[in-house]
C-alpha positions as CSV (number, residue, x, y, z in Angstrom):
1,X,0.0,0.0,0.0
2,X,1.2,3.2,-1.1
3,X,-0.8,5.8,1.0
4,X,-2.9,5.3,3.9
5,X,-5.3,7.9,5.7
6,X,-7.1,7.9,9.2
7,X,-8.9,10.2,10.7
8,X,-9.2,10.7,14.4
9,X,-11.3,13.8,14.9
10,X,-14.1,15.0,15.3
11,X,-14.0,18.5,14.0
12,X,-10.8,18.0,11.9
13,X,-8.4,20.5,12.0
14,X,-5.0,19.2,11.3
15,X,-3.5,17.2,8.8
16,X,-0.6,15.0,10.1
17,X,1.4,13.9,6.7
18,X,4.3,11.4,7.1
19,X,6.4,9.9,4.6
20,X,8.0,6.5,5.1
21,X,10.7,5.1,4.3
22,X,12.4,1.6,5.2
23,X,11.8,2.4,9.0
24,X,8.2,0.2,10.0
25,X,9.2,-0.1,13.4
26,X,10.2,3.6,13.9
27,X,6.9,4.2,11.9
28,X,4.8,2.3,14.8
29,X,6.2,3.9,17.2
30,X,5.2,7.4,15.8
31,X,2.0,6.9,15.1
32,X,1.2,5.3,18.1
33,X,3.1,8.2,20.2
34,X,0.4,10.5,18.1
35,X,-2.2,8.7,19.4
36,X,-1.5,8.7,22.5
37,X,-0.7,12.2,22.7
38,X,-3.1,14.1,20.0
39,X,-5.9,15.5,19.0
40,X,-8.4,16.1,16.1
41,X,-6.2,15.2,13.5
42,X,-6.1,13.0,10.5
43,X,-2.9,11.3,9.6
44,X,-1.7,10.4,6.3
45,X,1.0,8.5,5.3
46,X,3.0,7.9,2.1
47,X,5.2,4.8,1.8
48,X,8.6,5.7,-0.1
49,X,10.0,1.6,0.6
50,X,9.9,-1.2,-1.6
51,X,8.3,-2.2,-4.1
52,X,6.7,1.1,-4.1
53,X,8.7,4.0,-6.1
54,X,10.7,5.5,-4.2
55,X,9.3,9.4,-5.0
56,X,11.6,11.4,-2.7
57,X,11.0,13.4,0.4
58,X,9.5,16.3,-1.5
59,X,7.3,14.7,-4.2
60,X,5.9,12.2,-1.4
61,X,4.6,15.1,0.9
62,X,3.1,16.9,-2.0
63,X,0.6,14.1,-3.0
64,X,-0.4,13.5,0.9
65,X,-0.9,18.1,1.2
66,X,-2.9,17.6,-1.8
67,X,-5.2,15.4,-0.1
68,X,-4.9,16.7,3.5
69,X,-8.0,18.3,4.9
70,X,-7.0,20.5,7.8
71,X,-6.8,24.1,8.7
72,X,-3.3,23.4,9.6
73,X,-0.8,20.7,8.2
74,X,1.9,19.4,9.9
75,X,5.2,17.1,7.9
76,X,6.3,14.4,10.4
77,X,9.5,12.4,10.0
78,X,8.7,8.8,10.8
79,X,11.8,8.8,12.8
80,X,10.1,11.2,15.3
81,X,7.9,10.5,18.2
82,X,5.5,13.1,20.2
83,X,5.3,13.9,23.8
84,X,2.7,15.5,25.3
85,X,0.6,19.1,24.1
86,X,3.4,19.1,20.9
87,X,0.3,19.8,18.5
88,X,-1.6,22.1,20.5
89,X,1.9,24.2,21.5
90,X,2.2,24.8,17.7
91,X,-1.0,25.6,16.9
92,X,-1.1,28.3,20.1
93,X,2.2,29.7,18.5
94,X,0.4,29.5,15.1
95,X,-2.7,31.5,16.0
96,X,-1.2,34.0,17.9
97,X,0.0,36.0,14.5
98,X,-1.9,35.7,11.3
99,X,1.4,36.2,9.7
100,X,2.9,33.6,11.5
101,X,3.0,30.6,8.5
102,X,5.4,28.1,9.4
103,X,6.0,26.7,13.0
104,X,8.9,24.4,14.4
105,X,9.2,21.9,16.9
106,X,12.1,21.8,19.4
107,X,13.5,18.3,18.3
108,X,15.8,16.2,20.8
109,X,17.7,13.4,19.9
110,X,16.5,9.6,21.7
111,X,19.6,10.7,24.5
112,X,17.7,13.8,25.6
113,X,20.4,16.2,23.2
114,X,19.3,18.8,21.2
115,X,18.7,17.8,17.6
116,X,17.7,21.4,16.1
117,X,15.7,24.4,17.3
118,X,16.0,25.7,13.8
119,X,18.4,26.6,11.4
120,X,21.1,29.5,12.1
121,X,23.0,30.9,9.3
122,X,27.1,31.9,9.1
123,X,28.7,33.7,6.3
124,X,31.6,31.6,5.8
125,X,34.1,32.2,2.9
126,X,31.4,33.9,0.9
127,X,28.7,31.3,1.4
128,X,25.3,31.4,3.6
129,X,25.6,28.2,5.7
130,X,22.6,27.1,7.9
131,X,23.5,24.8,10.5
132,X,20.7,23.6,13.4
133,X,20.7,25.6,16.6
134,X,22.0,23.7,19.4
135,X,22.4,20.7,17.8
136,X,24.1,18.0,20.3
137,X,24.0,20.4,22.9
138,X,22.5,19.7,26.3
139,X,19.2,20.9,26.9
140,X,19.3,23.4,29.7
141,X,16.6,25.7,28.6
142,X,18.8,27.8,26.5
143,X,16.6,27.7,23.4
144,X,13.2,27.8,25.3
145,X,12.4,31.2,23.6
146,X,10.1,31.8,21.3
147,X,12.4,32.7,18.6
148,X,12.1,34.3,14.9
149,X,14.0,32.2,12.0
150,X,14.6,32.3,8.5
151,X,14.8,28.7,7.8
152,X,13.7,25.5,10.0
153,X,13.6,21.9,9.6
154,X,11.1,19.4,8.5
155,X,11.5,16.9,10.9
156,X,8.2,18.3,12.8
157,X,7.0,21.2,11.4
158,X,3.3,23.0,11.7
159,X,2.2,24.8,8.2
160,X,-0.9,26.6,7.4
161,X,-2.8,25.6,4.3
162,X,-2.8,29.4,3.4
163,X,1.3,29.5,3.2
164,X,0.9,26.2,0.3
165,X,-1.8,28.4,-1.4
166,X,0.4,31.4,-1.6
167,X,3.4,30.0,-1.8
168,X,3.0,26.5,-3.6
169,X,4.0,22.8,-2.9
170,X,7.7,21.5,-1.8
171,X,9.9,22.2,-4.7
172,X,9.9,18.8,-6.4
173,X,13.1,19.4,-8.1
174,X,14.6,18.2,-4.6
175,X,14.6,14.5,-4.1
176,X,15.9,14.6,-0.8
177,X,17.5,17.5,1.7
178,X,17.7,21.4,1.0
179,X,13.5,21.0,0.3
180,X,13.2,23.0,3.9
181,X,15.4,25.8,3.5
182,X,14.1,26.5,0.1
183,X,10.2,26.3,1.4
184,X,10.6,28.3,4.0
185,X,13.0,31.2,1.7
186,X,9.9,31.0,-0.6
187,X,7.0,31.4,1.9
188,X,9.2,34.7,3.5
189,X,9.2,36.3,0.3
190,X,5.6,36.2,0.4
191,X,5.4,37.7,3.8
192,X,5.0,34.7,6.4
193,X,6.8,34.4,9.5
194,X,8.7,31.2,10.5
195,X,8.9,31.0,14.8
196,X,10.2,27.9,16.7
197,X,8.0,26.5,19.3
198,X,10.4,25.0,22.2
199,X,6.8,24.1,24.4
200,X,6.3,21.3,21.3
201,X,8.6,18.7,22.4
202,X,9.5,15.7,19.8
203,X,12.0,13.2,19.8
204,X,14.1,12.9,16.7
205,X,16.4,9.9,15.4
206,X,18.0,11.6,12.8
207,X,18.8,9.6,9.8
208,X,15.9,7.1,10.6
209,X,15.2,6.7,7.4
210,X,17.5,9.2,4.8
211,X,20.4,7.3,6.1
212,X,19.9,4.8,3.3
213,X,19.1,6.9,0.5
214,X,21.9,10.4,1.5
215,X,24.3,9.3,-1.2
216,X,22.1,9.4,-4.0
217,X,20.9,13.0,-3.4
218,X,22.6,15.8,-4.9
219,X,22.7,18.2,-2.1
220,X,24.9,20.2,-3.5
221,X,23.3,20.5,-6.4
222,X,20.2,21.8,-4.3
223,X,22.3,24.0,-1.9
224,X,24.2,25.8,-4.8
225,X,20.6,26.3,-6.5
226,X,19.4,28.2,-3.3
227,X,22.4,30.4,-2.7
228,X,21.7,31.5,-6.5
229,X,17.9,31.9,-5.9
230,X,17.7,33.8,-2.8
231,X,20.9,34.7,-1.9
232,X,22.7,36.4,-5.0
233,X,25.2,35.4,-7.3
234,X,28.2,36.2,-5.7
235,X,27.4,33.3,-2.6
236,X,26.6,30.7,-5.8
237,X,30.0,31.2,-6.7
238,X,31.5,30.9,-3.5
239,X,29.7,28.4,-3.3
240,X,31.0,26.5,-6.6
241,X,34.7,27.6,-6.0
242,X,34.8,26.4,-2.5
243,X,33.1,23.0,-3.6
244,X,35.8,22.7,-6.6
245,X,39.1,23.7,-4.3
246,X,37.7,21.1,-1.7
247,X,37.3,18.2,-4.5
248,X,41.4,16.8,-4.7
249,X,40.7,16.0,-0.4
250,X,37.7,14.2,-1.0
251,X,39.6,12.1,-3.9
252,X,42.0,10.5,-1.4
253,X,40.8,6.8,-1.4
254,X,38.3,7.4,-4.7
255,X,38.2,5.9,-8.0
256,X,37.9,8.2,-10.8
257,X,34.2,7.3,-10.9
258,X,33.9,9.6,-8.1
259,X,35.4,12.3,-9.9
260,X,33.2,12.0,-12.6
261,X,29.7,12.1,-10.2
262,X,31.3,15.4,-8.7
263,X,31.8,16.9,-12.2
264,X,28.4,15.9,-13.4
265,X,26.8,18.4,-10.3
266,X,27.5,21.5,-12.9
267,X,25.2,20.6,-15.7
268,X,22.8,19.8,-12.9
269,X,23.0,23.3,-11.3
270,X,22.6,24.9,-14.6
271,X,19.0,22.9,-15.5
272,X,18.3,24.3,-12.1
273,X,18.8,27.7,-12.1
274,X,17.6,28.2,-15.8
């Protein structure tokens, strides 16, 4: 089965999309850690494992927002599992600003770590890097602001349906990774807010599922296509030059067939960007 949809509601007003893939036990364990700790909500889910296609992380969620029915939808990782009020806290932060759009999730690792309380950005050599607040840190209340972002991740994420209609769908160009930054870039430029939530608590794995399909997305490809498209041209080219000088280190130990998939990331940054 490809899709599956259940509805637990009674005035429905969240859409709970998740996209598998290769993790049924992890999978379990979410959804039943959403039923135990949620309300009003329909979930859908989208199988990415075989025999199904594998349709990629951004693709995948689009079909399931498509066919979501709530006010509000929220992209779960199937990695992920909810503690207590995490839907209710982002819907609060949600409705307390019509401009607010997007909403994230603090996300700790399984050891009680931080795993991100959104992205944070460093100009380095050129280049706009995002990197997840806290990450790894000990959580000791020093993210448990309230706190404006640019970009967030998608691990556990609240959306309104009015950000999709004014902003489109997931870039589908993105099979896997970068899909986040670029959403969120888009949905600013048409004038929504993106807040993290740290009373929504939700446990992340990290790598639950992408760990098996990371070396076939072109991240780069999808990272030097943002810098161009929101960030200018001078940080693309950074971006290229730093990702070229850096190339001869990551040959040590590589066949030249490695060479040749780095190389090929140029003509796929130029169908991108044109």
């Amino acid at each position: 089965m490809k899709a599956i949809k259940v509805i637990f509601a009674s005035v429905l007003k969240t859409s709970i999309v998740i996209v598998n893939y290769r993790v049924p036990d992890l999978l379990e364990k979410c959804l039943e850690s959403i039923r135990q700790h949620t309300r009003d909500y329909e979930i859908l889910v989208h199988d990415n494992s075989p025999p199904n296609p594998n349709l990629g992380f951004a693709k995948a969620n689009n079909i399931l927002i498509r066919k979501a029915q709530g006010e509000y939808i929220v992209l779960l990782n199937p990695d992920t599992w909810v503690t207590k009020g995490w839907l209710d806290k982002l819907i609060d932060t949600a409705e307390s600003d019509p401009r607010i759009g997007i909403v994230q999730s603090k996300t700790l690792r399984p050891n009680g770590l931080l795993d991100s309380t959104g992205h944070r950005y460093t100009f380095v050599y050129g280049v706009y890097m995002p990197g997840d607040r806290g990450a790894l840190e000990p959580d000791r209340g020093q993210y448990d602001l309230q706190t404006e972002l640019k970009t967030c991740t998608f691990a556990s994420v609240l959306i309104k349906r009015r950000v999709f209609e004014s902003s489109g769908l997931l870039d589908e160009k993105m099979f896997l990774y970068c899909e986040d930054m670029e959403f969120c870039l888009r949905a600013a430029r048409h004038g929504w807010r993106i807040v993290y939530c740290p009373r929504s608590v939700v446990y992340h794995v990290r790598h639950g599922s992408a760990s098996t399909v990371v070396k076939i997305s072109p991240w780069q490809v999808y990272f030097a296509y943002i810098q161009f498209k929101y960030f200018g041209l001078m940080p693309f080219l950074a971006f290229i030059f730093t990702t070229i000088i850096r190339m001869p280190a990551g040959m040590k130990g590589k066949d030249a067939s490695y060479l040749v998939k780095k190389l090929a990331i140029i003509p796929k940054i130029k169908r991108m960007i044109t």
